[in-house]
Backbone as ProteinMPNN parsed JSONL, in Angstrom:
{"seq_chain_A": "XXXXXXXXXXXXXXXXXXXXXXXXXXXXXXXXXXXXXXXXXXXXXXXXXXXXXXXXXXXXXXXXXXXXXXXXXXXXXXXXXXXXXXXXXXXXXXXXXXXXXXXX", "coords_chain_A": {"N_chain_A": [[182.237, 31.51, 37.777], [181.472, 31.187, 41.326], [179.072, 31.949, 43.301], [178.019, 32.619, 46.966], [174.558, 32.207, 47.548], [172.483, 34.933, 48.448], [169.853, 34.688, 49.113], [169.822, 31.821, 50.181], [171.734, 31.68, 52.228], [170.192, 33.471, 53.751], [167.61, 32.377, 54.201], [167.877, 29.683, 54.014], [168.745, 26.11, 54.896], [171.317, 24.625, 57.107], [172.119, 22.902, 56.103], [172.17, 23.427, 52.955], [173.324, 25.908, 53.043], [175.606, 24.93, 54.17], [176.597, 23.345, 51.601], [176.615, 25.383, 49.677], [179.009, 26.986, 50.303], [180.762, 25.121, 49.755], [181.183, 24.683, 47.496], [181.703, 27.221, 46.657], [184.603, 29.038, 44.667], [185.38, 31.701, 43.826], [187.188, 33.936, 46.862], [186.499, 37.389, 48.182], [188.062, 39.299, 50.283], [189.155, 41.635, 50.211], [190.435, 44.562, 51.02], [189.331, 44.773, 54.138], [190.065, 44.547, 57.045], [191.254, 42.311, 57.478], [192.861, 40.353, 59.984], [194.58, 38.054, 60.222], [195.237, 34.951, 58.375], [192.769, 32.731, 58.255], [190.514, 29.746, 59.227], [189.691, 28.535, 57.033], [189.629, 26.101, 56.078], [187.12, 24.998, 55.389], [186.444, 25.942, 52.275], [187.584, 24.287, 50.475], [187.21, 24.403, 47.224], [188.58, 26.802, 46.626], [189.747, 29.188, 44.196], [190.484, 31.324, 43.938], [191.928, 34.289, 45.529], [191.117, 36.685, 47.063], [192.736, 39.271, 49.186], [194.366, 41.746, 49.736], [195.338, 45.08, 50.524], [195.207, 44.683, 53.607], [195.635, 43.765, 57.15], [197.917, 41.552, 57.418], [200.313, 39.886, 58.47], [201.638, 37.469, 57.904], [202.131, 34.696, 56.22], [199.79, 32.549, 56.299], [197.79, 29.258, 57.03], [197.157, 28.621, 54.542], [197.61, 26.061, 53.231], [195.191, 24.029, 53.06], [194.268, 24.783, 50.433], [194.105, 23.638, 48.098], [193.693, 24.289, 45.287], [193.676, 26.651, 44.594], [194.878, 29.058, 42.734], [195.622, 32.158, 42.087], [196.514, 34.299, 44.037], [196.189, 37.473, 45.999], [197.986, 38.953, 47.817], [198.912, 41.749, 48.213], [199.645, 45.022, 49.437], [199.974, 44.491, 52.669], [201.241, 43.232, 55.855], [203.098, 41.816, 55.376], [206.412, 40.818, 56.074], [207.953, 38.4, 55.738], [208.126, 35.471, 53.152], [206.782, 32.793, 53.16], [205.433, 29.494, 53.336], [204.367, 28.923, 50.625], [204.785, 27.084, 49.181], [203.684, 24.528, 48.271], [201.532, 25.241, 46.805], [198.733, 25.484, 44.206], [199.724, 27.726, 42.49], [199.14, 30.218, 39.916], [199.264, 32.997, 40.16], [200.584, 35.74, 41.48], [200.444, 37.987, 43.726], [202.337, 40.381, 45.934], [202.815, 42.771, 45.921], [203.723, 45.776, 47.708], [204.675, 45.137, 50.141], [206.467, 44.622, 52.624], [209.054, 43.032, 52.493], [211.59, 41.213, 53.352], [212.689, 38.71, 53.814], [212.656, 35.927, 51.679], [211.646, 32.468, 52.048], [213.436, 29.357, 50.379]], "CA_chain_A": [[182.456, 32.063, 39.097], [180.654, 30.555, 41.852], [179.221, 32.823, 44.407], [176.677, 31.841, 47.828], [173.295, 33.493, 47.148], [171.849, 35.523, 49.462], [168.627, 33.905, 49.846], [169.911, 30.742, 50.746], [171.959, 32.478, 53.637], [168.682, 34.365, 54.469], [166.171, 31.304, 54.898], [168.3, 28.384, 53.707], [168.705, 25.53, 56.113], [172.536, 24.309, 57.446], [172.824, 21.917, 55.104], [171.679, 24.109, 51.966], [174.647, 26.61, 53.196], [176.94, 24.085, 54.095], [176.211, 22.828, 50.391], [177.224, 26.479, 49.014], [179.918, 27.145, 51.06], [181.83, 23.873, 49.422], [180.896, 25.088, 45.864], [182.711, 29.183, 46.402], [185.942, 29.248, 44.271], [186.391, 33.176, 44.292], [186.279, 35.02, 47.617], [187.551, 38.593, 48.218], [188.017, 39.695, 51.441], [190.195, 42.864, 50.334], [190.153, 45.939, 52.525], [188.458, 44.04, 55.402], [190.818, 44.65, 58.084], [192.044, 40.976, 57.791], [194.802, 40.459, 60.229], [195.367, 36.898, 59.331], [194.414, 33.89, 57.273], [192.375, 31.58, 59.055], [189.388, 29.29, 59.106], [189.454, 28.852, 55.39], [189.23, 25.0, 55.575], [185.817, 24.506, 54.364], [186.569, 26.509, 51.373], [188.447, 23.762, 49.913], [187.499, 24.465, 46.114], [188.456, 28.031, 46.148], [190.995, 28.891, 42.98], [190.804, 32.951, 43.306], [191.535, 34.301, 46.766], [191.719, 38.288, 47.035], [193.088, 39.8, 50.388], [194.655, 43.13, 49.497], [194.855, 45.917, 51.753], [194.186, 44.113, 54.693], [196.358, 44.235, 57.729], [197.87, 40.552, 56.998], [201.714, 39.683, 58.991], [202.165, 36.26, 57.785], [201.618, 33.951, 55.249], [199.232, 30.901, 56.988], [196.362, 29.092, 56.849], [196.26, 28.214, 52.912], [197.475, 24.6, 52.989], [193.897, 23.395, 52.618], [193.5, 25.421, 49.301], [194.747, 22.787, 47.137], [193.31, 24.258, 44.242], [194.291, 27.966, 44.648], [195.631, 29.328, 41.71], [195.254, 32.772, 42.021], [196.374, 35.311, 45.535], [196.676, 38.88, 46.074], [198.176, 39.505, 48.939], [199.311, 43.308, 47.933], [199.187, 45.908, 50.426], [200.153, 44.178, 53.829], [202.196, 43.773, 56.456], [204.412, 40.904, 55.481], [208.185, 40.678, 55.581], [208.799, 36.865, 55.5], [207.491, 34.885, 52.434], [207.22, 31.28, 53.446], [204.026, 28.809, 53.293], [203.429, 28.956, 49.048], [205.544, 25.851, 47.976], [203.1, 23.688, 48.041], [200.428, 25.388, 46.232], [199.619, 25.458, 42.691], [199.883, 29.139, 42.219], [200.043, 30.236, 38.496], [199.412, 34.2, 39.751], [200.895, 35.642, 43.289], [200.868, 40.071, 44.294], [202.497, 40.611, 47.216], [203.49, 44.091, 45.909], [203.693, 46.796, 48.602], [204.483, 44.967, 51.871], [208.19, 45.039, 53.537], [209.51, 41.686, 52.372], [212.64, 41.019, 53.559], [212.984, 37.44, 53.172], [211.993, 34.485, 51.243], [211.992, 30.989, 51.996], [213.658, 28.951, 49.667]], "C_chain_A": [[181.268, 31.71, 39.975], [180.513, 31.642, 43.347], [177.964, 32.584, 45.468], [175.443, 32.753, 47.458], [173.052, 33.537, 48.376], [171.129, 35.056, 49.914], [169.162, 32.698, 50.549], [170.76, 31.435, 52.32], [170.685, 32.823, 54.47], [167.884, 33.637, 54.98], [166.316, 29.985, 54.174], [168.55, 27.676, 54.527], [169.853, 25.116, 56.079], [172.793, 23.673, 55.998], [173.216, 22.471, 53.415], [173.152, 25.322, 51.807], [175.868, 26.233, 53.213], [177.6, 23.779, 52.399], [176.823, 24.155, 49.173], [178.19, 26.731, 49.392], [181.091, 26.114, 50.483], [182.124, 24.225, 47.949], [181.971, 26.823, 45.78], [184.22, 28.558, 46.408], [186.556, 30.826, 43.969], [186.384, 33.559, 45.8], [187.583, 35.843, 47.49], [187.039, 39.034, 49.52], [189.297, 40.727, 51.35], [189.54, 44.076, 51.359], [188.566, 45.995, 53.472], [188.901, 44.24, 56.738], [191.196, 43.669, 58.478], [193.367, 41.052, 58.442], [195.615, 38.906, 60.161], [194.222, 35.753, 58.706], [194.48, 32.589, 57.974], [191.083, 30.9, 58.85], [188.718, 29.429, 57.725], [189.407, 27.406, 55.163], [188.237, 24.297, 54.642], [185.824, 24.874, 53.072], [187.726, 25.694, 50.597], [188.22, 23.638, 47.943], [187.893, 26.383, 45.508], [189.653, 28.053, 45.108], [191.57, 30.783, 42.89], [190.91, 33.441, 44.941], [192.103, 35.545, 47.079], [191.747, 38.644, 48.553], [194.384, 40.871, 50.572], [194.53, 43.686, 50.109], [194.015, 45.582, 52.904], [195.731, 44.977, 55.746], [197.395, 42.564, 58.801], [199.772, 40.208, 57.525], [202.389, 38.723, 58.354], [201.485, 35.392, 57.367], [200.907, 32.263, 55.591], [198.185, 30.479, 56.564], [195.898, 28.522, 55.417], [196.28, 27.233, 52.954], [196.459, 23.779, 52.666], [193.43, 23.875, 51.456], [194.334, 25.003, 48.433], [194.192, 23.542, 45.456], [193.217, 26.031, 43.721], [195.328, 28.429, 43.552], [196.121, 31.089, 41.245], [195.27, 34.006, 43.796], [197.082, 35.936, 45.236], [196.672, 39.009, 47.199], [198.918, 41.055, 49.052], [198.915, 44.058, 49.117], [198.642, 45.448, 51.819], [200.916, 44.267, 54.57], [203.185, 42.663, 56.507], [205.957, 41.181, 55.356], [208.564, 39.657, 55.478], [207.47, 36.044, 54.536], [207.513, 33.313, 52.307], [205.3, 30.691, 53.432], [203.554, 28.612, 51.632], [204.052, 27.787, 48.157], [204.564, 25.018, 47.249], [201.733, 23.895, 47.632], [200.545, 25.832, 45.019], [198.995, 26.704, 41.882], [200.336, 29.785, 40.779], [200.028, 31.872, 38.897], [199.632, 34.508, 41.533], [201.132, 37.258, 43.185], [201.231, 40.001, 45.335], [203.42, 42.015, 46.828], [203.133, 45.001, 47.299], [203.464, 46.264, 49.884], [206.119, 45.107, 52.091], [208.863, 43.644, 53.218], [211.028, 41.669, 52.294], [213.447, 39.508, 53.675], [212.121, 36.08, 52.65], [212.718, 33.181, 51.684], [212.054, 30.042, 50.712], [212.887, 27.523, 49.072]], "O_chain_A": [[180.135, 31.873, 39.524], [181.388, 31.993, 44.139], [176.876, 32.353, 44.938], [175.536, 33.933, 47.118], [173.232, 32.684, 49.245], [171.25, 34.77, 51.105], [168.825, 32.653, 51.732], [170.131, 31.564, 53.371], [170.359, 32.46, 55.6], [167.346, 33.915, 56.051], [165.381, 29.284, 53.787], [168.748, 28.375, 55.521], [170.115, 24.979, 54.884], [173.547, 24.009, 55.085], [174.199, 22.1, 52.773], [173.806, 25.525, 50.784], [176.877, 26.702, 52.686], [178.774, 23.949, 52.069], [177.335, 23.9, 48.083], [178.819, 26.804, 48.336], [182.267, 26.332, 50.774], [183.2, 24.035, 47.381], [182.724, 27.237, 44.898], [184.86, 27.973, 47.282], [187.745, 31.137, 43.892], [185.207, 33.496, 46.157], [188.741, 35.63, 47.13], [185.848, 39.13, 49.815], [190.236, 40.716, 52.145], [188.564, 44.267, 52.084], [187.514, 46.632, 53.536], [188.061, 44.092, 57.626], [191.564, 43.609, 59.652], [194.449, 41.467, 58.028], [196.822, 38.681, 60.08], [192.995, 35.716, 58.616], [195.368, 31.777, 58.235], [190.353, 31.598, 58.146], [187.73, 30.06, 57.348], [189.129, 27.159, 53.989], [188.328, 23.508, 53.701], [185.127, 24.105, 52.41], [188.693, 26.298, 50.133], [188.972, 22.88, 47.33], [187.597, 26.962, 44.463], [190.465, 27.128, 45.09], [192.46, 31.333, 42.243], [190.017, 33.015, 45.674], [193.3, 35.669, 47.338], [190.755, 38.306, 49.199], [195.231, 40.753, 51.458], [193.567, 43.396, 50.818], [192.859, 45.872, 53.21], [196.448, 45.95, 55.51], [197.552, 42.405, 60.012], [200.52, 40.401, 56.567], [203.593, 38.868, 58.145], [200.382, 35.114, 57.837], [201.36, 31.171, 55.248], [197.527, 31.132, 55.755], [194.78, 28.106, 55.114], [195.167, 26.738, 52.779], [196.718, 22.781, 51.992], [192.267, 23.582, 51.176], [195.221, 25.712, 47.957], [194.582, 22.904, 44.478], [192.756, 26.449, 42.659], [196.518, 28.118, 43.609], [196.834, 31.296, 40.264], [194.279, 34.352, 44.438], [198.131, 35.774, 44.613], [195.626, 39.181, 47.826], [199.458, 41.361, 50.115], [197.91, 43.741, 49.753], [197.516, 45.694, 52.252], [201.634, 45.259, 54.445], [203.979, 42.519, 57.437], [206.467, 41.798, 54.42], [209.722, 39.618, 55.063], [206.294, 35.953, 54.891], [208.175, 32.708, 51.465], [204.281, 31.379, 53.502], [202.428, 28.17, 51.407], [203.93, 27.569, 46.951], [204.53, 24.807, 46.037], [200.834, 23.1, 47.905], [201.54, 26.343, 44.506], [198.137, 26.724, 41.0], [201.516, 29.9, 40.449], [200.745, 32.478, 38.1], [199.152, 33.902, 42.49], [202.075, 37.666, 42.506], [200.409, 39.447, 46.064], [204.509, 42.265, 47.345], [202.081, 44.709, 47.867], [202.549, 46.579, 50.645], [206.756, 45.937, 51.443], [209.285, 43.203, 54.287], [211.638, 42.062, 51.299], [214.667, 39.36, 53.611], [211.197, 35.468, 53.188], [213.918, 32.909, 51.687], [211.048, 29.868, 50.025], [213.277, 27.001, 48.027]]}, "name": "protein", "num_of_chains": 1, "seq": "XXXXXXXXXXXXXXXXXXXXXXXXXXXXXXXXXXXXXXXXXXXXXXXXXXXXXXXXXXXXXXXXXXXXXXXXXXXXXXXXXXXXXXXXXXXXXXXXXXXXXXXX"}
């Protein structure tokens, strides 16, 4: 599990962050008050990607997380399940939102 250190945030220089920032394959951004999924490009080796009890409408933004194996989207406000074909998802929660339809 690969996670940014603090220090380098603290008094690391762009590049040094940039440099960690490419390396993070968990993040959790559960009960954050996420209202959607965005600006997750750079995070192109993430594989674990927690966002639980957020406040989350619609399923966007992953396409760049080729390597995503692993989302909890539990406890939101989706009703339409569309955007996950094309990722290679062996574990998926979307318990406790209003889902009223999937895309085939």
């Amino acid at each position: 599990r690969r996670c940014v250190q603090s220090d380098i945030v603290e008094r690391g220089s762009s590049a040094q962050l940039a440099e960690a920032v490419l390396r993070v394959t968990h993040m959790r951004l559960d009960r954050e008050c996420v209202g959607s999924l965005e600006n997750l490009e750079p995070f192109t080796r993430i594989t674990n990607l927690y966002v639980q009890h957020n406040q989350i409408e619609r399923i966007e933004g992953l396409s760049t997380l080729r390597h995503l194996s692993f989302l909890t989207l539990a406890h939101n406000r989706i009703n339409h399940v569309s955007n996950l074909r094309d990722l290679p998802l062996r574990f998926l929660d979307l318990s406790h939102n209003a889902i009223d339809h999937i895309d085939e």
